[in-house]
N, C-alpha and C positions, 0 to 999 in steps of 0.2 A: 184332272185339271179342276175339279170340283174343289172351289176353297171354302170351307164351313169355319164355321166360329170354334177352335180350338186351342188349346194352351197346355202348356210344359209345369205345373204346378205340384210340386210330390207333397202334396199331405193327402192327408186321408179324407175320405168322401162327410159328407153329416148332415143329415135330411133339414137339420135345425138351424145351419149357417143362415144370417141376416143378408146376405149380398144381393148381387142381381145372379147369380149362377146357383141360388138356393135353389133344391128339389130336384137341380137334374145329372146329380152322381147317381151312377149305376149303368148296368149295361143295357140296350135300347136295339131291337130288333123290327124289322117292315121292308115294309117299299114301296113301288114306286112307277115310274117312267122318266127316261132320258129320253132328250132330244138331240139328235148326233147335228154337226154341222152341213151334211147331205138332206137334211130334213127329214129325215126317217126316225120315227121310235120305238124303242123295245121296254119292255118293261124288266125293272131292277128289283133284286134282292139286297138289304143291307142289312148292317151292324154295326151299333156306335157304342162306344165307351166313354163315360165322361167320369175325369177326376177333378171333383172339386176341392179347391183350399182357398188359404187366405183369408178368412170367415165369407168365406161365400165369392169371393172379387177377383179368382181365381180359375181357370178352366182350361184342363187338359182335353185334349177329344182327339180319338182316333175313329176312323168311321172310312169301313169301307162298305163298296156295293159292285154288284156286278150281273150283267143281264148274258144274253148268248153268244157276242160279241164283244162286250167295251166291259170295262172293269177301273176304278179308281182308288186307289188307297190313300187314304187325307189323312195327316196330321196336324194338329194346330194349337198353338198356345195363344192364350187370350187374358190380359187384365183388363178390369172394367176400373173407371175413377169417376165418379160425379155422372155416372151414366154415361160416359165418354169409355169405347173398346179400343185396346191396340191389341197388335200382337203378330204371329208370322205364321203359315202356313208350308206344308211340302205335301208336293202330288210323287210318289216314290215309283209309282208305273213309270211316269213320262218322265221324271227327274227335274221337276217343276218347281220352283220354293218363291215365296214373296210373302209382303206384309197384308196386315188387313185392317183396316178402322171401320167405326159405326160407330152409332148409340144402341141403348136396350135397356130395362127395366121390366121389372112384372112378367116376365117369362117372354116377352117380346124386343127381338132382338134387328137390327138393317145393318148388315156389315157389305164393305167392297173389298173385293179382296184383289190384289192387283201382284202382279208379275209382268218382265219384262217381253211385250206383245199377248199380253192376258189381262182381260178384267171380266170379272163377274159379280151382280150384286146376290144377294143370299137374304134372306127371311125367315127367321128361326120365330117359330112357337110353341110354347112347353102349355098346357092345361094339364095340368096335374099328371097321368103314366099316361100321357095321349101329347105327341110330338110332330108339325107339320115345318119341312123345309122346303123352302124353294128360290130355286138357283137359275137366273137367268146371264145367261154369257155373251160375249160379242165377239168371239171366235172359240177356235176349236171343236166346239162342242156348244148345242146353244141353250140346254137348259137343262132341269129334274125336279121332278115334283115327289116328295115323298113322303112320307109318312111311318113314323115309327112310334112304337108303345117300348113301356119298361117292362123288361124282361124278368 
């Protein structure tokens, strides 16, 4: 049910794209902690993949994670325009899929991602190969904080 900032974009990755999605193609490994909707947490293992195109305005992202219990597989496409995000998201575990808006610039990104009886907002920060997300929800599940480096 975790919706990240992701997008369906096939060109190829380039460290030197001018966009707001410059610097973070390639693949992205870490972790973390989930917050289940019982209030309990376990700590997460993930992996993310990002493809970027469209000189940079572009961003494909797959990124799953999974701790000793719960497990989420995300995919999401995402255009940026004037600093304004759209785009659509699917959870393939639960068979979950919705759209997602925000703004973002400078490796700092506020997306919601919503589905029907789902909203979560999300907090993406890229500093260079040092990556921190954090997802808080209002049902199913209530939140994850994580953190991943480039692999």
């Amino acid at each position: 049910m975790v919706a990240l900032v992701a997008a369906s974009v096939s060109s190829t990755a380039s460290y030197a794209q001018a966009g707001p999605f410059a610097g973070m193609a390639g693949n992205w490994s870490g972790g973390g902690s989930v917050t289940l909707d019982d209030g309990s947490s376990e700590r997460i293992r993930c992996r993310a993949g990002y493809a970027v195109g469209a000189g940079g305005s572009g961003l494909n992202l797959t990124l799953t994670c999974a701790s000793d219990s719960y497990k989420f597989d995300l995919r999401a496409n995402v255009v940026a325009d004037r600093g304004a995000l759209s785009g659509t998201w699917s959870e393939s575990s639960r068979g979950v899929n919705g759209n997602l808006e925000g703004r973002g610039a400078n490796g700092n990104f506020q997306v919601i991602a919503s589905a029907p009886g789902f909203n979560s907002n999300i907090s993406l920060t890229t500093h260079g190969n040092r990556q921190s997300v954090i997802i808080r929800a209002e049902s199913q599940f209530r939140g994850a904080n994580i953190t991943l480096s480039r692999s």
